[in-house]
Each structure stands twice: as C-alpha cells, then as structure tokens.
C-alpha positions as CSV (number, residue, x, y, z in Angstrom):
1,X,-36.7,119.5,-7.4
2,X,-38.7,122.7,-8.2
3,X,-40.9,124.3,-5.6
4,X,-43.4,127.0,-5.4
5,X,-43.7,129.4,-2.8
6,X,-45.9,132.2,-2.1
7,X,-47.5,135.2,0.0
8,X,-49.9,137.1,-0.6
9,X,-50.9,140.4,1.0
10,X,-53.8,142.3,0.4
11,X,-55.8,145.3,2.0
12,X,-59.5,145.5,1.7
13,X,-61.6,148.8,2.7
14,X,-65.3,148.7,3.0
15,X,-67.5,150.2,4.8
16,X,-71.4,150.2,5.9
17,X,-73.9,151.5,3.5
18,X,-74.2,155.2,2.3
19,X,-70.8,155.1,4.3
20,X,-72.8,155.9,7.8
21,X,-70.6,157.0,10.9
22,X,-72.0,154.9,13.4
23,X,-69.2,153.1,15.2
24,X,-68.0,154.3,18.9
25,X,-65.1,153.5,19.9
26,X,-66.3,150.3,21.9
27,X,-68.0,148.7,18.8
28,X,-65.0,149.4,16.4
29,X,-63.1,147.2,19.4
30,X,-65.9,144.9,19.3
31,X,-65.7,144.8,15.2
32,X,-61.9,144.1,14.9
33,X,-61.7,141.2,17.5
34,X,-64.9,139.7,15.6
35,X,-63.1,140.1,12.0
36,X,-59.9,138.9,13.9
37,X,-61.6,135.9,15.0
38,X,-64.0,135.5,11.6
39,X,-60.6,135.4,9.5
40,X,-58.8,132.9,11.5
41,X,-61.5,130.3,11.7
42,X,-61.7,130.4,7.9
43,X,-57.6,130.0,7.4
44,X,-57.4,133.8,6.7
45,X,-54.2,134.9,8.4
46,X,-55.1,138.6,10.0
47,X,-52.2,141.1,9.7
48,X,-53.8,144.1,11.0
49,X,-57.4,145.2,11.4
50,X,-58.3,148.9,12.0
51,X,-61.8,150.7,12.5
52,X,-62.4,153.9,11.8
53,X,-65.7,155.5,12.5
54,X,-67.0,154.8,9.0
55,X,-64.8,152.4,7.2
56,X,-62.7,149.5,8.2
57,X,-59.1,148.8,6.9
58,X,-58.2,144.8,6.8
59,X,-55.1,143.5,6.0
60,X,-54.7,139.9,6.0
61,X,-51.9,136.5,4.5
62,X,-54.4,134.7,1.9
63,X,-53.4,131.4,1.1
64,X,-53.6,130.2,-2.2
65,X,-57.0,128.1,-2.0
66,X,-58.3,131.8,-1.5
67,X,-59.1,134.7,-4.2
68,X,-59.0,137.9,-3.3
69,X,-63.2,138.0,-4.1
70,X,-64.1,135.1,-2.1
71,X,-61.8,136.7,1.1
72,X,-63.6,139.6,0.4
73,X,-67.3,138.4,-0.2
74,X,-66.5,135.9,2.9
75,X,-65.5,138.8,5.2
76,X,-68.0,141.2,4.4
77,X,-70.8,138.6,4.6
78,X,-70.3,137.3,7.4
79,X,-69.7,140.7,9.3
80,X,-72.9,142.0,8.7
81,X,-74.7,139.2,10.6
C-alpha cells in the first residue's frame, strides 16, 4: 500500500506600504504573537516569526489544503486589521 507524505516550508517577507519603519520594539512583540496566534487558528503551523523595524520574516509548515497565495493573502489580510 502506497502512501504520500509531505512538508512544506516556505518563508514569506512583506512589509507595510512604501516600506515605512514604524514598528518599536514593543509592537514588533505585539505583531509576532498576533501572526503566531493568526496562523495557528487557521491550521498554519508557525516555525519562526521575526520583526524587523520595516518588514516581517514568516516561516511557517503549510498543509496541503493550503497554497502558498492563499497562506499569504490569509496572513497579510488579516494582519492589517
């Protein structure tokens, strides 16, 4: 009996418009519990989340039901309510 099994890893990199350095040290804390939280709730398995003052590094376990564009637009979206 065949099975299938897989990972997959990817890193996104965004950041806010024009690229802005506006996060202090306290809301980058803030930012990566929130994106921690955001990704587990959805079935996105955080690796490691890291904010820099103008971009933000995510690495995260997708599962297969996910595309790499739908993590993406998912994540994005709903961090910048």
């Amino acid at each position: 009996m065949a099975s299938t099994y897989s990972k997959i890893y990817i890193q996104f990199v965004f950041s806010p418009k024009r690229r802005v350095s506006h996060f202090s040290k306290i809301e980058r804390e803030r930012i990566s519990k929130f994106l921690f939280g955001l990704s587990k709730a959805k079935g996105i398995h955080p690796i490691a989340i890291h904010c820099m003052p103008d971009h933000l590094h995510v690495f995260v376990h997708l599962p297969t039901s996910f595309s790499c564009g739908q993590a993406m637009s998912y994540l994005k979206a709903n961090s910048s309510r």
